[in-house]
N, C-alpha and C positions, 0 to 999 in steps of 0.2 A: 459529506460522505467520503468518506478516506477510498480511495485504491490505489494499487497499485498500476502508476501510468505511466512509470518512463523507466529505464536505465542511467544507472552513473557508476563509472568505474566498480563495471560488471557486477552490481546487484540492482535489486529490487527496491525504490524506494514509491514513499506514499504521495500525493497531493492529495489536500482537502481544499474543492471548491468552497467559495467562502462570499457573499453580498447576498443583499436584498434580490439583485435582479436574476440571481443564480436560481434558480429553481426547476421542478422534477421535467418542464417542457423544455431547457435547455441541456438538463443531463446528458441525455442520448446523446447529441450531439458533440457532446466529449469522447462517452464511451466507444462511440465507432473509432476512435487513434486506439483502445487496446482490447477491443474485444476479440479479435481473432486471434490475438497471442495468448490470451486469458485462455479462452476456448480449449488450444490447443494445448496449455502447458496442464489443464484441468487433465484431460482426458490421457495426455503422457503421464500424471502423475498417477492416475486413476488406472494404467497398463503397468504400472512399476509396482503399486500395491499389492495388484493381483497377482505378480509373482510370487511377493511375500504368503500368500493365501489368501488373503485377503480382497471381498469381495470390492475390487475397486473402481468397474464398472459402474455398480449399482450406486456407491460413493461418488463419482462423477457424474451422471444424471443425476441426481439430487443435489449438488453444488450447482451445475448448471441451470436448474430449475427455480432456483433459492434466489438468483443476482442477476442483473445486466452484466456486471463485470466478477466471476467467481475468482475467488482468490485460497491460495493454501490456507487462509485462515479460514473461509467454510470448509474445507475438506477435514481441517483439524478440529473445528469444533464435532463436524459430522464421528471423527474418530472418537471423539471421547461421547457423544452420544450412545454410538454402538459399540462404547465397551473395550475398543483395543487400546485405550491410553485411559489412565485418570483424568489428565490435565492439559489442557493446549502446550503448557511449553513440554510435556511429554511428545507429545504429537512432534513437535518440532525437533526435539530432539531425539526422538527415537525413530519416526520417518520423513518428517518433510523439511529438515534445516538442511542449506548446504552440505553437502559432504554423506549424507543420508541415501539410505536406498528408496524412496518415494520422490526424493529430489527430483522436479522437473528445471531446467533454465530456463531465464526467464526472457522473452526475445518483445521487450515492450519499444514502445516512441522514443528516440530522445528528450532529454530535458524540454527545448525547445518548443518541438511537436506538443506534447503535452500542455505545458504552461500556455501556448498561443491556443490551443481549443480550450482552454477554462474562460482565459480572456474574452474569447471572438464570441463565448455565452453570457456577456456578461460579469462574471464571478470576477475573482481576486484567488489569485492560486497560494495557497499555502503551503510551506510544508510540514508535513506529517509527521509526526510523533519521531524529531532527529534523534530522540535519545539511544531509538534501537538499531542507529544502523550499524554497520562495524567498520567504522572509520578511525581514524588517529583525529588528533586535536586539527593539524592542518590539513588533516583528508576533509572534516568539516567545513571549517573555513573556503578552502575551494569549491567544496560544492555550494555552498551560500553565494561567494562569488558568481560560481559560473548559474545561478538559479538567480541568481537577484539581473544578472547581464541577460539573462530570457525574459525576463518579464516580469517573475516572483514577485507576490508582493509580500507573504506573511511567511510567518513560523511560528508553530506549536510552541508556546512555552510555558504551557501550565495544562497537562493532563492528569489523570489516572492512571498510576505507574509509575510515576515519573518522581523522582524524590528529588529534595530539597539541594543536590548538585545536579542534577539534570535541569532541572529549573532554571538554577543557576548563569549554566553554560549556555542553553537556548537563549536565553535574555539576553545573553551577554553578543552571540550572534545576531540576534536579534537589531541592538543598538549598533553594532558595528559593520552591516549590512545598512543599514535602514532599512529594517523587516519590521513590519508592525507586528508587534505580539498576538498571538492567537490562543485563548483560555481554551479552545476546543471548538470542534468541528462548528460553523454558523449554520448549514444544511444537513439533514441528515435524512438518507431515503430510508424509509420503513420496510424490512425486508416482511413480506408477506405471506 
């Protein structure tokens, strides 16, 4: 189950807990390092909407209600649900990407924090779909570094989205880390 758990050179990125022993009784015990920044960036994003018109109250209770940990990607699917975007990267580019009037910041765990509560459950911390962050080739490479120096064990290098040089490049990080490759997330919580 991807979220968003830590900060790196001021954005958002994902870990996907990842083993057998990782499962939904150790979850929690992750989510408590970013649920109250979760929480909070929901409900900033959810007072930023509503200035646009937009009922964004109503849109943050319902993301809230949806996840242990809500993320601008339930708020975005919730917007294309109710109609004010087509498509999620609409969403993201019309209210909740950086630079955006829905933008909330994001005030998550360090690296660190994060990777040692996936570990202390058990799991194998991966990271999460690197294709979309907006790094340079060696903004990458550093955060592998300083992700693999916490603890890191894996990297996404074969998702959904992700084309034949995204691939590429993950793998290639991958083997130059010693990251075991990750075909996609190994647990995944059933949003209900």
């Amino acid at each position: 189950y991807p979220a968003d758990l830590f900060t790196y050179d001021g954005q958002s990125l994902a870990l996907a807990p990842d083993g057998d022993a990782f499962g939904p009784d150790a979850f929690p015990w992750v989510v408590r390092a970013s649920y109250p920044s979760a929480v909070s960036r929901i409900v900033a994003i959810g007072e930023r909407l509503a200035r646009l018109g937009i009922d964004g109250k109503a849109l943050a209770e319902r993301a809230l209600a949806l996840t242990p940990v809500p993320t601008r990607l339930h708020m975005a699917r919730l917007l294309v649900e109710q109609g004010h975007v087509a498509t999620l990267d609409a969403a993201f580019d019309r209210y909740l990407g950086r630079g955006q009037p829905g933008h909330a910041p994001a005030d998550w765990p360090t690296v660190e924090t994060a990777v040692h509560c996936i570990v202390a459950a058990g799991g194998v911390a991966v990271l999460a779909h690197p294709h979309r962050y907006k790094l340079s080739h060696g903004g990458q490479k550093e955060l592998c570094a300083h992700f693999k120096a916490a603890g890191g064990g894996g990297i996404e290098v074969s998702l959904s989205g992700m084309g034949p040089g995204d691939s590429d490049r993950a793998a290639s990080l991958a083997r130059r880390f010693d990251l075991a490759g990750s075909l996609n997330q190994g647990y995944v919580l059933r949003e209900s």
